[in-house]
N, C-alpha and C positions, 0 to 999 in steps of 0.2 A: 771657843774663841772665834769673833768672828774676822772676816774680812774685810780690810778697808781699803776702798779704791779711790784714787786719788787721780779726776779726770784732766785737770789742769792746775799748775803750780806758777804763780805769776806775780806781777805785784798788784797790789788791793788799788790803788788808783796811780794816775799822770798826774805827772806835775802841774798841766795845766788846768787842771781839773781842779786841784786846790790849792791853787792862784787864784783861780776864780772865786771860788769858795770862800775865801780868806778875803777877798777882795786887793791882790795885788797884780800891778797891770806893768810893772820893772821887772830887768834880768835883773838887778842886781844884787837882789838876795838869794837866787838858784840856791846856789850851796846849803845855805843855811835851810832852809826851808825843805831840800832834799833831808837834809840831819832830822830837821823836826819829823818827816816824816815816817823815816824808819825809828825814829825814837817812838812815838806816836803807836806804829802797829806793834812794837814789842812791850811797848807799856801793855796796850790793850790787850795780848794775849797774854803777859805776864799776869796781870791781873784777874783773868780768865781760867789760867794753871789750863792753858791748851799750846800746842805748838803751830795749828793751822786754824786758820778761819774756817769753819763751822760750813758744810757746803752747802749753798743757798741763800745763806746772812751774809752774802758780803756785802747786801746793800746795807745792812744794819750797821755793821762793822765800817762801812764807807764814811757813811755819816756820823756814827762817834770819833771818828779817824779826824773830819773834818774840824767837828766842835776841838779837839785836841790838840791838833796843828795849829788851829787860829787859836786857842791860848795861848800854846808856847808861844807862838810870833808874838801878840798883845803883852806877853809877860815875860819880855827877856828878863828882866832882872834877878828875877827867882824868886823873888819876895813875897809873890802872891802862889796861892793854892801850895797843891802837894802830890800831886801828878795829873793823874785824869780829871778833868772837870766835871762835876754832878751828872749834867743833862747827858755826857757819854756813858760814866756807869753806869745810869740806867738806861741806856738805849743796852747795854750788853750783861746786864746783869742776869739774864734767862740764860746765858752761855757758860756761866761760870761754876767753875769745880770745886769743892773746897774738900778738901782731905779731912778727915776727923778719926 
């Protein structure tokens, strides 16, 4: 079995980072957009069947993070898609586990 070291544990991006990303330049949705974004990383590792982001791909992982957050924000309603948007699975489809 081997060993896994685990050099830093942190979160995957700032807030203001996808504010910017998303294009919102308001406090007044912090909250909400905080929720998208832990919704956002657990989707993506859910999806994944991993617990940690992958060390090295976090830029990978950032940027499907991004596309994922600016849906949720674009589609409060719920009406549209069905979690992760296309262009993120496949930025993280090389990561993913699938049991069989």
């Amino acid at each position: 079995m081997a060993d896994i070291v685990i050099n830093e544990l942190g979160p995957l991006w700032e807030l203001a980072e996808v504010k910017a990303a998303i294009r919102v330049d308001h406090d007044d949705e912090d909250a909400l957009i905080r929720a998208y974004m832990d919704a956002a990383e657990q989707a993506m590792l859910r999806f994944c069947n991993i617990a940690l982001v992958p060390h090295g791909q976090e830029a990978v992982f950032k940027a499907a993070g991004f596309l994922t957050v600016g849906a949720f924000y674009d589609s409060r309603s719920g009406e549209e898609g069905d979690g992760l948007p296309a262009a993120a699975r496949k930025l993280i489809w090389p990561y993913r586990w699938v049991a069989i």
